[in-house]
Backbone bond lengths (Angstrom), bond angles and torsions (degrees), N, CA, C in turn:
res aa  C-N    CA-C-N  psi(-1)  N-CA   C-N-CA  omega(-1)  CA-C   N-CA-C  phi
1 X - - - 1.459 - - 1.530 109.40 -
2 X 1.415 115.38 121.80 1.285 117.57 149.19 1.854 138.56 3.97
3 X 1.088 108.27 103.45 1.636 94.49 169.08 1.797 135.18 -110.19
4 X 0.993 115.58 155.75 1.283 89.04 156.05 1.565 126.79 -134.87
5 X 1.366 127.56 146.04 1.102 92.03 -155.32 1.671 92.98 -144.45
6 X 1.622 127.59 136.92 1.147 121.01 171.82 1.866 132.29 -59.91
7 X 1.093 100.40 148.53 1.249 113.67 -166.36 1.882 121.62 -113.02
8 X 1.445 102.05 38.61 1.454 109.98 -158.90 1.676 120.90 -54.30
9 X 1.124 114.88 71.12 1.765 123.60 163.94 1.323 108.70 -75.12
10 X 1.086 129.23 36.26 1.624 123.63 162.18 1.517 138.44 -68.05
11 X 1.195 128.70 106.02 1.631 117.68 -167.37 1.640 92.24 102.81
12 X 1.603 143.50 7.20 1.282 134.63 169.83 1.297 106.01 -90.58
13 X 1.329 130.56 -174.21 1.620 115.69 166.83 2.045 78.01 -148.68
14 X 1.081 116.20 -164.93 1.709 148.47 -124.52 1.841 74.57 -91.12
15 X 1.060 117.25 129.16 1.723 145.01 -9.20 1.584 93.40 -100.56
16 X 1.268 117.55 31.54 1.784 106.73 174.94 1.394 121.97 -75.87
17 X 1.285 124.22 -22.48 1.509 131.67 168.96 1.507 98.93 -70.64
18 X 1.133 112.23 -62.44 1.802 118.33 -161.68 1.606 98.19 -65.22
19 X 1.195 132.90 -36.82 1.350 139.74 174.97 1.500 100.56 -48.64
20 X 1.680 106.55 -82.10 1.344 111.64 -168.68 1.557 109.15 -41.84
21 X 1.331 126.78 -37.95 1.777 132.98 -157.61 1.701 91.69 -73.83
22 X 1.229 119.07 -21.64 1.511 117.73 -142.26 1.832 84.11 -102.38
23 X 1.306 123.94 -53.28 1.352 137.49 174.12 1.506 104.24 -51.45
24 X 1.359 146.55 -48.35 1.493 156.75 -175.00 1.736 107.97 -94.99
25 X 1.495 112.97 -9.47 1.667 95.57 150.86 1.074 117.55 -124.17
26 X 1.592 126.25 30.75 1.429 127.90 161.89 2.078 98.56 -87.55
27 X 0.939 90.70 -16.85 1.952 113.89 174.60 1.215 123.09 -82.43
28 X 1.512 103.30 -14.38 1.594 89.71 -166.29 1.487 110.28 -111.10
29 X 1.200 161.96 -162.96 1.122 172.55 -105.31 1.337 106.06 -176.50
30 X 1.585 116.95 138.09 1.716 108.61 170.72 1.520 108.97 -66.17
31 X 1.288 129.53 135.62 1.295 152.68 154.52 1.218 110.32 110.97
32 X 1.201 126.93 17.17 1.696 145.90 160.17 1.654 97.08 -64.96
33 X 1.493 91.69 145.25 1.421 119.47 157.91 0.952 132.87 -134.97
34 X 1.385 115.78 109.36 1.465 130.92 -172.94 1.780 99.12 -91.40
35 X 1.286 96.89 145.99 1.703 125.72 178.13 1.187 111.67 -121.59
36 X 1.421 123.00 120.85 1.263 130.88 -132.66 2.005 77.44 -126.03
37 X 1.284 111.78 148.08 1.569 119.29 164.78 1.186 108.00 -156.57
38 X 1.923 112.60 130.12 1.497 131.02 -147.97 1.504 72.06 -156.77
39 X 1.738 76.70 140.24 1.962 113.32 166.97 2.208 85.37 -108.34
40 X 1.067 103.44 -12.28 1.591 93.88 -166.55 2.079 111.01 -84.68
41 X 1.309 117.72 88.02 1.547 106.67 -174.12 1.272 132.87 -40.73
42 X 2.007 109.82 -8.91 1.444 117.30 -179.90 1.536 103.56 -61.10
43 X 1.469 113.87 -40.27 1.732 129.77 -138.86 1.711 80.17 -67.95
44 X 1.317 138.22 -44.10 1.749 137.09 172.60 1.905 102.26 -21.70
45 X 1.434 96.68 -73.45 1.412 109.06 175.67 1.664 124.41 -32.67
46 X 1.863 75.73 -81.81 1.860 96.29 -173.17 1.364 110.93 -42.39
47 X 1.272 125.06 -79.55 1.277 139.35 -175.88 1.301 114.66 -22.12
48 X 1.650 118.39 -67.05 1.625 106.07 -171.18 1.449 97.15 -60.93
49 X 1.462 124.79 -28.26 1.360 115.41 -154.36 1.593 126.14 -50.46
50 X 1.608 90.78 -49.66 1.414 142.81 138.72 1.534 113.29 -6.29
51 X 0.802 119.36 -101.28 1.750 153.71 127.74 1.752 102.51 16.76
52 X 1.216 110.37 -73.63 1.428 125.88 157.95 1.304 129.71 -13.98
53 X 1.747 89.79 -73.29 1.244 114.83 -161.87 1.494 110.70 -85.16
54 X 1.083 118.38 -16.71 1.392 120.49 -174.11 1.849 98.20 -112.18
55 X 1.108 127.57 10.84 1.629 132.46 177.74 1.093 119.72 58.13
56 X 1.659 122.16 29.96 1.444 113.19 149.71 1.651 119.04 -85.12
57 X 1.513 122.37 -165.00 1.051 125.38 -167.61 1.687 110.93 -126.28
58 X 1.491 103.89 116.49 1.563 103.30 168.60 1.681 104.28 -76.82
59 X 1.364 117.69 129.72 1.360 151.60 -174.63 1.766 86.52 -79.86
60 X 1.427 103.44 -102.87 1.242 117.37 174.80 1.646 131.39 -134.87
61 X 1.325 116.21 167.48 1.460 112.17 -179.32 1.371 105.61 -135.99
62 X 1.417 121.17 137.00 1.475 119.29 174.66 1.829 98.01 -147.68
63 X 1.235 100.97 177.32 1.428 136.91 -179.19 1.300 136.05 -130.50
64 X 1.463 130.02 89.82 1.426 139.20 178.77 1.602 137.38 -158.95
65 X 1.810 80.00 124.40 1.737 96.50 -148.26 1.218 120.37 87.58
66 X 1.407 135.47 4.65 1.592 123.39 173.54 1.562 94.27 104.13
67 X 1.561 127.88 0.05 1.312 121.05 -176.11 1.614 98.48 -112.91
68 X 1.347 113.66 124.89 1.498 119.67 158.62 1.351 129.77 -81.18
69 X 1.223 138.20 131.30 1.446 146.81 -155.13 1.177 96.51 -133.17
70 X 1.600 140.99 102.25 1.088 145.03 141.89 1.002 150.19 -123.69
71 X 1.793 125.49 102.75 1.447 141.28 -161.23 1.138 121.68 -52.53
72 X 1.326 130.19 144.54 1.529 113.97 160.52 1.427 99.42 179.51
73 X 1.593 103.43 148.59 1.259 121.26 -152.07 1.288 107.33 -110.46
74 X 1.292 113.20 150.26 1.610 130.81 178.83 1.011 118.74 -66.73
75 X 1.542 158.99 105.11 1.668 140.84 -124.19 1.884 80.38 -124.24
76 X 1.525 101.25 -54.24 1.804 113.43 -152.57 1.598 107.74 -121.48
């Protein structure tokens, strides 16, 4: 079964979000969703880029309070 599981990089800056996300989905299971949370505004960018490029799936991305929240799922 499916998980999802937070991904708290808050207070890191560039590549500490994308690091931590990258370390917790070599961990996770296909069809997991990890929730990613960044004080850093690059991690908006990097992450799906990320995400992309390696063929998983950005879920979603938002912004509130200076904290970024962005989902994305384990495809492979």
């Amino acid at each position: 079964m499916a998980e999802r599981k937070i991904v708290d990089a808050k207070n890191t800056f560039c590549p500490g979000p994308l690091m931590e996300l990258i370390a917790n989905m070599k961990q996770a299971e296909v069809g997991d969703e990890l929730v990613v949370l960044s004080t850093d505004e690059g991690s908006a960018n990097d992450i799906p880029e990320w995400i992309n490029k390696v063929g998983h799936e950005v879920i979603e991305s938002s912004e509130d309070a200076g904290v970024w929240s962005i989902v994305v799922k384990k495809i492979k």
